[in-house]
N, C-alpha and C positions, 0 to 999 in steps of 0.2 A: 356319799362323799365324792364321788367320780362322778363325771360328765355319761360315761357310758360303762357299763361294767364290764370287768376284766377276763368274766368269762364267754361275753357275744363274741370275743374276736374272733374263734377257731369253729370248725364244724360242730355239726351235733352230735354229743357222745350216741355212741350206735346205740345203745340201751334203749335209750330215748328215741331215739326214728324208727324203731321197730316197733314200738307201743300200737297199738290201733288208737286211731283219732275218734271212729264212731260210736255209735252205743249211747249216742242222747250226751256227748260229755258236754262241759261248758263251753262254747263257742265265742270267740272276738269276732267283733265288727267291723271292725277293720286295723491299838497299844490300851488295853481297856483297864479297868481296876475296880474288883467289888466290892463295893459298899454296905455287908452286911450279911446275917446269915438266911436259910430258909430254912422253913418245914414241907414236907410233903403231905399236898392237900387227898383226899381218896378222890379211887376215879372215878368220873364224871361220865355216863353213857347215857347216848339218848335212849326215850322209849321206843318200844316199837306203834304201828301207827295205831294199834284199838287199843291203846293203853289210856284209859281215862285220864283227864288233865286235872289230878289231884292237888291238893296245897302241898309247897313245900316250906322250905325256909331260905329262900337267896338271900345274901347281903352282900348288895352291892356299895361299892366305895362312892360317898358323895363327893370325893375329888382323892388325885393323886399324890398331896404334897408329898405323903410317907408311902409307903409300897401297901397296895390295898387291903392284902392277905397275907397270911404266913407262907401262902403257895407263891410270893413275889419277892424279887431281892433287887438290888438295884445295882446297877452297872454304872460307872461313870468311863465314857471315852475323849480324851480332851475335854471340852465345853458342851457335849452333849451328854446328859444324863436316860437311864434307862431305865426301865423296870421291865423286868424279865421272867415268863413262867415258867421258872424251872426245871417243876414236873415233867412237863411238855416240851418240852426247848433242847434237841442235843446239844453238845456241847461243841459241835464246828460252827455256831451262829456265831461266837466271839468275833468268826471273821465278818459276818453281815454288820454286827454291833459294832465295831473298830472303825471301819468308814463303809459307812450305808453306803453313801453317792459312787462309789464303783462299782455298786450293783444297777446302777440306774444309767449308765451313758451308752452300752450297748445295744446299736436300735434292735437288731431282730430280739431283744428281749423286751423291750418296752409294750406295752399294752394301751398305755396312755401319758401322753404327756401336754400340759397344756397349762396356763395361771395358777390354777388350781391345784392341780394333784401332776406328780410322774410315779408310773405307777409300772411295776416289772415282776416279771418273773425268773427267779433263781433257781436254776436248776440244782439237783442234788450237790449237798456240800460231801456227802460221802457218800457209798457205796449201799450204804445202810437208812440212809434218810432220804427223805420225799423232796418231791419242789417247795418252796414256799413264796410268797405273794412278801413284794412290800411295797410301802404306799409313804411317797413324801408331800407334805403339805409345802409349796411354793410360797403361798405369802406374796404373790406380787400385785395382791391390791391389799393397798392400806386398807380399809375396814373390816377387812379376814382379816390381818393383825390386830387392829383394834381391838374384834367382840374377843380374841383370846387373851387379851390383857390381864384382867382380871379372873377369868374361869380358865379350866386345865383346855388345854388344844384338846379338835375331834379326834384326833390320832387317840389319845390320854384317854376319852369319853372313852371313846369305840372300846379299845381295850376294858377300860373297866367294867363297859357292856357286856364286853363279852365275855368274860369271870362269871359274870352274874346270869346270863342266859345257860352257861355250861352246867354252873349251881344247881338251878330249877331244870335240868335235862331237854332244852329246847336247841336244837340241833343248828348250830353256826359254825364255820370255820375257825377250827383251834387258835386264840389268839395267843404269839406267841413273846411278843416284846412292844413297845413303844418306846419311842425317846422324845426328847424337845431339847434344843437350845434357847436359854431366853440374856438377854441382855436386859437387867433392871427392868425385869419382869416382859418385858418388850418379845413376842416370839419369832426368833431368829428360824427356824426350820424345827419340824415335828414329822416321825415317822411310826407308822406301826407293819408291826410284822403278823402276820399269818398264815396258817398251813394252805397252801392249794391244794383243791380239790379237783384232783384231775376225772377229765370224762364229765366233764360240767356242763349245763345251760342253764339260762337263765329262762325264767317263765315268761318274760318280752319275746326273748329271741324263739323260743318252742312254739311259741302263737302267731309269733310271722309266719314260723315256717309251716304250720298247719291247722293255726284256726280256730282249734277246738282242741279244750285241753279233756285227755280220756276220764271216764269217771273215780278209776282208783286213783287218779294221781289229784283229783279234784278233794276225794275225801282226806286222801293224806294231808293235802294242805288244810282243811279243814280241823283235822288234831292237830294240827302245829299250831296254828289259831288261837285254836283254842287254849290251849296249854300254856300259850303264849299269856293269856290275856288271864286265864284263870291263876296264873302265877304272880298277877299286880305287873305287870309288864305291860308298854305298849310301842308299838313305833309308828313314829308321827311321820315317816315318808314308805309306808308298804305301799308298792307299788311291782310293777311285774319287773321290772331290773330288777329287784331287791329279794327276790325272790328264786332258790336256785335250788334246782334240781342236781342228784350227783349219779354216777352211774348204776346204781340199785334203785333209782328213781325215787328216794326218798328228800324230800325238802327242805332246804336248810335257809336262815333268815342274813341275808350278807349285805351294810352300809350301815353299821350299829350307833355312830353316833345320832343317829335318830331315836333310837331307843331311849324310853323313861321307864323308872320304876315306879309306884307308887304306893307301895306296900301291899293296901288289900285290891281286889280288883272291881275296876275301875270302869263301868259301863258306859257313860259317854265315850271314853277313851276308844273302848272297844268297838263300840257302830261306828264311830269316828272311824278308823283303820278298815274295819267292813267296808264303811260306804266308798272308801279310796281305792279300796281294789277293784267294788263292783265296777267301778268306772274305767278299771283297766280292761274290761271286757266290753265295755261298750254302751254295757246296761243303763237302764235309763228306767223310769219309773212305771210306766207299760211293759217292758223287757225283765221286769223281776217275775219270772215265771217257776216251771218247774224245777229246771236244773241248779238256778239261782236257791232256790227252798230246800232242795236235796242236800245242797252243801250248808244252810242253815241250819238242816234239821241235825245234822251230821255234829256242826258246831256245838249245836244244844246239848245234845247227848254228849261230847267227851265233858262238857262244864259241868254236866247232871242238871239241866234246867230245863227240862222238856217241856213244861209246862210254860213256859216263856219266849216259845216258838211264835207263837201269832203275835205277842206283842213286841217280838224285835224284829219281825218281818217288817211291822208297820212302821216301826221305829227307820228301819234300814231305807225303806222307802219313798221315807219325806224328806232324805238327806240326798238321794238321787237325783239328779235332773231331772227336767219332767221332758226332754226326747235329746236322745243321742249324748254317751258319754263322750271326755275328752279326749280319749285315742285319736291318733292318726287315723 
């Protein structure tokens, strides 16, 4: 959804710079008013990383006209409506939800702004609560108005993504509200909110700064993947932005209106999202070697498909350029 993500701006959480790079890991190349009651949904905890990526049962909302779940209630502030996760949402966001855009003109809080997206961070609204991330859709090219005419804004998507990734226990930052204004359907501005995750990097920014990503953190990503994909889930932009690590070094999936569900799981989808990463390393169709197999074979195993290693190896392979990925 961002131009650059929100967490390259600041250093690298020290967790993370202390890891060792070596050991064979994979290497780059270079005034509000509620509208309604809720329920409390149960809590939602990822697994830990050798936890097989079993089936669950996600149900994600095919759009937001109504609030998706019973774990959603909706906020109306003036002309902007909201849907809100309760569960998860203290209760000083009324002020975030009341008028967003006060949170976003202070520059030393901005992370990005630009056509696109302005995007900030909120420091603690109490004493008791964390920072949170909010992100507003601009709108200042007409055909971003346009494709959201008729379907919910990515703000609307991401959110309902992210319901549905927390469902299936695949590790994203807490979504915790969205809004939109629409004039006769027209979208006037759209925001989502989310918990920040402090002590963060992204898997772009960890490979500038060394290269080579260590092997535990390579297999982690690998049950995220997998868990990912074995849940009927896929996203059609995983790439090394979108990709982020938190200070326990565990990996979490962040710019979800990329995300589809598809019910059962979905193996084009899946090499498809492979083959987009392999290329965030550089890989290229001679370059799919050991390290490359390691985190295949890793994949195979949390899906329970072992037996299906050499034919998605090759699978992965004729989807790769045949010399030098797209990196920088």
């Amino acid at each position: 959804m961002s131009p650059r993500s929100p967490y390259n701006s600041g250093h690298v959480a020290p967790s993370l710079a202390s890891v060792q790079t070596g050991g064979g890991g994979a290497r780059r190349h270079t005034g509000g008013k509620r509208a309604g009651g809720v329920m409390n949904a149960p809590g939602l905890h990822p697994p830990s990383s050798g936890t097989p990526a079993g089936r669950a049962e996600p149900q994600v909302s095919a759009g937001l006209g109504e609030p998706p779940d019973r774990a959603v209630t909706g906020y109306q502030a003036g002309r902007l409506r909201w849907f809100v996760r309760r569960q998860a949402s203290p209760p000083e966001i009324t002020e975030v939800l009341d008028d967003p855009d006060r949170f976003l003109v202070e520059p030393a809080r901005l992370l990005a702004d630009s056509d696109l997206i302005t995007l900030a961070v909120i420091p603690p609204l109490s004493p008791s609560t964390a920072p949170l991330l909010l992100r507003r859709l601009n709108y200042r090219r007409p055909r971003h108005r346009l494709r959201d005419v008729f379907r919910p804004t990515r703000a609307e998507r991401a959110f309902s993504h992210g319901l549905g990734l927390e469902r299936a226990g695949i590790r994203t930052p807490r979504v915790l509200a969205a809004g939109v204004e629409r004039c006769l359907r027209w979208p006037v501005r759209a925001y989502l909110l989310t918990e920040f995750v402090a002590d963060a990097v992204t898997l772009d920014h960890y490979l500038t700064q060394h290269r080579r990503l260590p092997r535990e953190l390579g297999l982690r990503l690998a049950d995220l993947l997998a868990r990912l994909h074995a849940q009927g889930f896929s996203h059609r932009d995983l790439k090394a932005s979108n990709i982020l690590f938190d200070r326990e070094l565990q990996p979490y999936l962040i710019d979800l209106d990329g995300v589809r569900h598809h019910g059962d799981p979905h193996d084009e989808e899946a090499l498809a999202n492979l083959a987009r990463l392999a290329c965030e390393f550089g890989l290229d169709r001679s370059e799919l070697g050991w390290n490359a197999a390691r985190f295949l074979r890793r994949y195979c195993q949390q899906r329970q498909m072992k037996d299906r290693f050499r034919p998605w190896a090759k699978a992965l392979a004729r989807r790769l350029p045949r010399s030098g990925g797209h990196r920088r």
